[in-house]
N, C-alpha and C positions, 0 to 999 in steps of 0.2 A: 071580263079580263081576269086573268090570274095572276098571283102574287106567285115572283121565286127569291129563293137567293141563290146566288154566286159565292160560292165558298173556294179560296184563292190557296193554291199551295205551293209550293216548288221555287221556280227560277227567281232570280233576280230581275227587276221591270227596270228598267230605264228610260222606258217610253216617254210617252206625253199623257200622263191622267189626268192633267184640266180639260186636256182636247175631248179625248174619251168621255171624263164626265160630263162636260159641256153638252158632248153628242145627245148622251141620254135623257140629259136636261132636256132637250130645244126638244127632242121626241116625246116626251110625256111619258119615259119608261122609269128614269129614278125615283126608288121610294126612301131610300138612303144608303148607306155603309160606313166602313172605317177601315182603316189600317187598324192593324193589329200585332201589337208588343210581342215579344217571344212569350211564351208559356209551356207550360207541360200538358202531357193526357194522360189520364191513370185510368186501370186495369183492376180490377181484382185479381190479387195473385203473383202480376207481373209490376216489375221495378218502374220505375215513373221514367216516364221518357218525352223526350225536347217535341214539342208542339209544331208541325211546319207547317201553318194556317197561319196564312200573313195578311188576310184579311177578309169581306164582303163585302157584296155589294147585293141591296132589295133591288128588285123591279118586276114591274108589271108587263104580262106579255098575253097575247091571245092563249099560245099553246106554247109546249118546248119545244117546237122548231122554230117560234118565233124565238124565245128567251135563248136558243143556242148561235139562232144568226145578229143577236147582239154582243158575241163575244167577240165579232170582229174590231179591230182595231182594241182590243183590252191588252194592254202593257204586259202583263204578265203572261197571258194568254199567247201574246203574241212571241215571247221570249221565251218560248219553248214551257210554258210552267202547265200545272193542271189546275181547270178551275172546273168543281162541280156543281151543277145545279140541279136544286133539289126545289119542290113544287111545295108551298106551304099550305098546311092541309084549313081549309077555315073553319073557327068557331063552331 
């Protein structure tokens, strides 16, 4: 099994995320996450600019098709937003 996160940007969610988390709960897929406060990214060179990464999510999946067909039903996801997942490289 592999580790990813789910790195959240863009839309507004209104969804249901207890549902959503719940789901990934009863599956054995969450390894954690958070919402996430406004913040900046900075650049060398360039002016600091407004952060739009509103949160993650860890979970474990066979491969990334499995970790991509867990974005269904994800609130942001589903509200038009981008969410990227990225494969954590181990130890």
């Amino acid at each position: 099994m592999a580790e990813f996160i789910m790195i959240m940007t863009g839309a507004e969610s209104t969804g249901e995320w207890d549902s959503y988390i719940d789901k990934l709960v009863k599956q054995g897929k969450l390894r954690g996450g958070s919402s996430l406060a406004h913040g900046l990214a900075f650049s060398k060179g360039m002016a600091d600019q407004t952060s739009a990464i509103s949160g993650y999510i860890r979970i474990s999946a066979a491969d990334m098709t499995e970790a991509r067909s867990l974005l269904e039903g994800n609130p942001l996801f589903e509200a038009g937003g981008t969410v990227a997942i990225l494969e954590e490289v181990p130890d």
